[in-house]
C-alpha positions as CSV (number, residue, x, y, z in Angstrom):
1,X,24.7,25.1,-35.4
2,X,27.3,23.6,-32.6
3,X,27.3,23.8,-29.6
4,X,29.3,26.4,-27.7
5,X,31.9,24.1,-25.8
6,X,31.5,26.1,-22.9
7,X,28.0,25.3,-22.4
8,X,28.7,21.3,-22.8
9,X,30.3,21.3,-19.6
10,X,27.1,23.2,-17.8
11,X,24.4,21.0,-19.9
12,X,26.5,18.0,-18.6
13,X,26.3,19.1,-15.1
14,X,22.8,19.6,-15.4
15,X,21.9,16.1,-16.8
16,X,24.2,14.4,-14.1
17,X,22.0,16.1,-11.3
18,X,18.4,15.0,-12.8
19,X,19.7,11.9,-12.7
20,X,21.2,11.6,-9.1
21,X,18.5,13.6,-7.7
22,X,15.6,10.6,-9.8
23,X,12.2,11.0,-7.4
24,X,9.2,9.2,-8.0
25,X,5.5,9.8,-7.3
26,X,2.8,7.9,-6.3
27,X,-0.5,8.9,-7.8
28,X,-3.3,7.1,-5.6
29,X,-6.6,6.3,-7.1
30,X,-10.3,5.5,-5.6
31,X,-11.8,3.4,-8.0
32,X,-14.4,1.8,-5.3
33,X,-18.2,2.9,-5.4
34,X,-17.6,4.7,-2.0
35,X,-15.3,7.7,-0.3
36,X,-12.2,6.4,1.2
37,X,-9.1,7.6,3.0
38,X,-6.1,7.2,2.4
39,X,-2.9,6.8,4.6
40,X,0.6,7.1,4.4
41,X,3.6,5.9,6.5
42,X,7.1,6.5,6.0
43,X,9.7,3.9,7.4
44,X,12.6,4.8,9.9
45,X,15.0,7.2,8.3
46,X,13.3,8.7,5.5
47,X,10.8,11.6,5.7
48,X,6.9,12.2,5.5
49,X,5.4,12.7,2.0
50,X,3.4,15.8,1.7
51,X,0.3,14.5,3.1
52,X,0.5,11.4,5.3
53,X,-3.9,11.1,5.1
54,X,-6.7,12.4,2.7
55,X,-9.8,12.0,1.2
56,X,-10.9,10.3,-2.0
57,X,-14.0,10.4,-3.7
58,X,-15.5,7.6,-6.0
59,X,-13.3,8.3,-9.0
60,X,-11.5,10.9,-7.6
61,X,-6.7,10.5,-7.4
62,X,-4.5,12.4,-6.2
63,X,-0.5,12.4,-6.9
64,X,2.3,12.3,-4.4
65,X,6.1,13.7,-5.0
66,X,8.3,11.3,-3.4
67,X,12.3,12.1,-2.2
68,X,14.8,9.7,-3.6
69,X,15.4,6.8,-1.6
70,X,12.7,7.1,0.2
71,X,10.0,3.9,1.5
72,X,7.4,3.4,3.4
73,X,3.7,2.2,2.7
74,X,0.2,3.5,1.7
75,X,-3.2,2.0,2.6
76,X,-6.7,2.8,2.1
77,X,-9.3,3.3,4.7
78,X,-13.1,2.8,5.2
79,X,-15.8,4.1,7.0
80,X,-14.3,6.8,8.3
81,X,-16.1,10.4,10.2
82,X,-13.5,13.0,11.1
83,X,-14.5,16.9,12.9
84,X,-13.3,20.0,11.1
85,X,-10.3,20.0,13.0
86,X,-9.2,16.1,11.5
87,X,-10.0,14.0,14.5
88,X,-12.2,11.2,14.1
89,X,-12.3,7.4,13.4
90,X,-12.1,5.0,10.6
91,X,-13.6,1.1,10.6
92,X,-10.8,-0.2,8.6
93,X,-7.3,1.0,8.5
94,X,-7.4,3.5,11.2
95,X,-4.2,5.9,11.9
96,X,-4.7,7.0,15.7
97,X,-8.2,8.8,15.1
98,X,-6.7,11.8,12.9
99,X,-7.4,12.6,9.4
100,X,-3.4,12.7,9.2
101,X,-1.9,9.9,10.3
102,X,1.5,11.9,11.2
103,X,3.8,8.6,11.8
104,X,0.8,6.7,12.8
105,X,0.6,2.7,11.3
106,X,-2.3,1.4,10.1
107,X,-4.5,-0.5,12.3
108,X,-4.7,-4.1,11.0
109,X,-6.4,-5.6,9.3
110,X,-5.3,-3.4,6.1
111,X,-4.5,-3.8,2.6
112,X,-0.6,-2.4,2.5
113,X,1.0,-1.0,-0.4
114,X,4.9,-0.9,0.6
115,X,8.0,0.5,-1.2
116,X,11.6,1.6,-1.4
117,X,13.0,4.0,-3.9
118,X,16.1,3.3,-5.3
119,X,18.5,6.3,-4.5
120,X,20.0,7.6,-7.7
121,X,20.2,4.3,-10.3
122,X,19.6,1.3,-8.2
123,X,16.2,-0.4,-8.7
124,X,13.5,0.3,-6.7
125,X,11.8,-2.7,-4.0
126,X,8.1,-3.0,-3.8
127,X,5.1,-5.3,-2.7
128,X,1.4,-5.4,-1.8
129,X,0.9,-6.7,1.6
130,X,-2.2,-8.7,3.5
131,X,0.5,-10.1,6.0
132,X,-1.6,-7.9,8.7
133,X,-5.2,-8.5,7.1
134,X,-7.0,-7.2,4.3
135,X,-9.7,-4.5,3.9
136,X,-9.7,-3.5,-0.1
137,X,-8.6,-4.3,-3.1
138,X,-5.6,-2.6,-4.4
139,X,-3.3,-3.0,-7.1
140,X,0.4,-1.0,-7.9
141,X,1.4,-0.5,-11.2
142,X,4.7,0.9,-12.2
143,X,4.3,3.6,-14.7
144,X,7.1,5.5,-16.9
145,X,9.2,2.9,-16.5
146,X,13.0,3.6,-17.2
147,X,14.5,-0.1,-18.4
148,X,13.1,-3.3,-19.6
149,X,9.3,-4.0,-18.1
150,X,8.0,-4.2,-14.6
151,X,5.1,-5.8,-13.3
152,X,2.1,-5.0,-11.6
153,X,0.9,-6.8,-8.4
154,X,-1.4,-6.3,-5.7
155,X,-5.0,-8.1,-4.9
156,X,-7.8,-7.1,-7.3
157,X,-10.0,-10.4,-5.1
158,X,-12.5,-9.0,-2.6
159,X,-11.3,-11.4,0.6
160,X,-14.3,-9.7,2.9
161,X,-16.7,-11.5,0.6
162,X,-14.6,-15.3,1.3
163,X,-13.6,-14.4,4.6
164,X,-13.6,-17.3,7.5
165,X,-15.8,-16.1,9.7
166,X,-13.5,-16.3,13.0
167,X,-11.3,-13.9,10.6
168,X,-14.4,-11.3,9.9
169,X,-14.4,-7.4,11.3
170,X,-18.3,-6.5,10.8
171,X,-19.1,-3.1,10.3
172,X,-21.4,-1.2,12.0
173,X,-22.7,2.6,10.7
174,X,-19.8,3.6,8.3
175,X,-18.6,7.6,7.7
176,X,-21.5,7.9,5.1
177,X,-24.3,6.6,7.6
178,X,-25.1,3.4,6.5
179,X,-24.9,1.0,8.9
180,X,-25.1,-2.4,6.4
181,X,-23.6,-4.9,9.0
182,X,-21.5,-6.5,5.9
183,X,-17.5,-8.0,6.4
184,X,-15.6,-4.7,6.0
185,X,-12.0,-6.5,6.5
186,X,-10.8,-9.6,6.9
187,X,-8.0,-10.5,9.6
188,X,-5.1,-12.0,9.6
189,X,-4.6,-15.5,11.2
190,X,-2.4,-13.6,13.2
191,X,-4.5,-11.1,14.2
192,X,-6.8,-13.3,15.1
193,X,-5.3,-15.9,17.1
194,X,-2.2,-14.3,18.1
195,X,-0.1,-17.4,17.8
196,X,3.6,-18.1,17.4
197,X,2.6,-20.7,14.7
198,X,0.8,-17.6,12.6
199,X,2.9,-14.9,13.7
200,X,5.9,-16.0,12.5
201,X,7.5,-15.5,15.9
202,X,9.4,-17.2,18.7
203,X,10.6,-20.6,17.4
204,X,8.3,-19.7,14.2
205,X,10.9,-16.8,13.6
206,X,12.6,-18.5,10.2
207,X,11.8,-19.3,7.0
208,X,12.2,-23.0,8.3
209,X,9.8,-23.0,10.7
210,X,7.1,-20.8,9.7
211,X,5.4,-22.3,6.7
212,X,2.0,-21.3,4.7
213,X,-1.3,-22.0,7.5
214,X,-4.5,-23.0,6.2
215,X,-5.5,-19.2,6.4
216,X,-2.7,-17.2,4.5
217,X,-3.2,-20.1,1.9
218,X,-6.8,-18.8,1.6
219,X,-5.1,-15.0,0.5
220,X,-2.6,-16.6,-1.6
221,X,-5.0,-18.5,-3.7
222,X,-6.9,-14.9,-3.6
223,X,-4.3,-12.5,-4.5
224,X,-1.3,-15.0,-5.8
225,X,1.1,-12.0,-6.5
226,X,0.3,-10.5,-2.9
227,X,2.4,-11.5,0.5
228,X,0.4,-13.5,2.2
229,X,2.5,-14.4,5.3
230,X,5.4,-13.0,6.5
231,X,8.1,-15.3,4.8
232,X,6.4,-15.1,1.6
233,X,9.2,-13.0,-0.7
234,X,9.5,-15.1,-3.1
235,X,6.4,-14.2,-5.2
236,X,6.1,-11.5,-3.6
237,X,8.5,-8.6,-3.9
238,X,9.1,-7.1,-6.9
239,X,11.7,-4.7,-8.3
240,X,11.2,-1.5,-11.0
241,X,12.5,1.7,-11.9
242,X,9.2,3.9,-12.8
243,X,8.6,7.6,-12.4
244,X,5.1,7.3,-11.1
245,X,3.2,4.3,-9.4
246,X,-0.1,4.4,-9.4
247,X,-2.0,2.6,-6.7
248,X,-5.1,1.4,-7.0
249,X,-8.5,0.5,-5.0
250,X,-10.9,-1.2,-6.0
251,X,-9.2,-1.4,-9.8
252,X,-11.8,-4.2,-11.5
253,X,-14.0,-1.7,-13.3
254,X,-14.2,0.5,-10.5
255,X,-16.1,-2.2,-8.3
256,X,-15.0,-4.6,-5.2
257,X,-15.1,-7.9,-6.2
């Protein structure tokens, strides 16, 4: 039968706001033989997702709505012991000592999963980031995707186990009471030092000047697809339009490697 011609104009109306009004989510995934926590940080100008920190079983995810347009990143972390009220600590990753990391970064060294949504039809930026260190593996993978193929990236390598050793954060007695001693993150050469050279700062503040060190050359190598220092776009940034991505730790059979 035809269609009324005076519900054309209505359906129209409806398909053109679905479209401008496009959100993704991000469903985030523990894969890794342990509990870990998960952050989330939105950049300036866009709003907190529903939950900026939780809790992740081995093998348990958990999907997040996201607003069009909007970026910011989302990290794992380790080792964690929080009160009933949310106030605690983390080894790896921490977000000022709250279960919620309410605006709070991520303390480097941290495996960073960053993003910016496309508002309505324009393609969406995204990128796995060990600029600031590394503490787990983690992939993205762009799922649902709207036009042509995307491309996963992130770095599935376990860095801790390679780690310099003036880059190594040992761990002490982690949130599940074992107190192992092992490399639970690896930092950055920037962290470490706090050089100009590895910082990318002062006279190092260009493309130009700030080249690959001996020690992001050690992630690249690693994690190839991953930024490795902070003018390392290139092979680095990556751009989609997906309804979902679905994030990753620990994705190599559900084991660090």
């Amino acid at each position: 039968m035809a269609m009324k011609p005076s519900v054309l104009p209505l359906l129209l109306l409806v398909v053109s706001f679905l479209s401008s009004s496009f959100a993704s989510t991000f469903t985030v995934a523990n894969y890794c033989p342990f509990t870990i926590w998960p952050g989330t940080l939105a950049g300036s100008g866009t709003p907190q997702l529903p939950t900026t920190g939780f809790q992740l079983q081995s093998g348990q995810s958990l999907r997040i709505p996201a607003v069009p347009g909007w970026s910011g990143r989302i990290w794992g972390r380790t080792g964690c012991t929080f009160d009933a009220s949310g106030v605690g600590s983390c080894q790896t990753g921490d977000c000022g000592g709250r279960l919620e990391c309410d605006g709070m970064g991520a303390t480097p060294p941290a495996s960073l999963f960053e993003i910016t949504l496309g508002a309505g039809d324009d393609k969406d930026f995204y990128d796995v980031s060990i600029v600031d260190g590394y503490n787990l593996p983690l992939i993205a993978v762009p799922q649902g995707v709207l036009n042509g193929k995307c491309n996963a990236t992130g770095c599935v390598s376990n860095i801790n186990m390679g780690c310099p050793k003036e880059l190594q954060v040992v761990g002490g007695e982690d949130g599940e009471g074992n107190g192992s001693g092992d490399v639970v993150a690896c930092k950055s050469a920037c962290g470490a030092f706090g050089s100009d050279q590895y910082c990318c700062s002062g006279e190092f503040a260009n493309p130009s000047t700030c080249r690959p060190s001996f020690y992001s050359t050690i992630f690249k190598r690693a994690c190839p697809s991953a930024y490795s220092y902070a003018f390392d776009d290139a092979t680095s940034t990556f751009t989609c339009k997906a309804y979902d991505y679905a994030i990753i730790f620990c994705p190599v059979n559900g084991k660090r490697r």
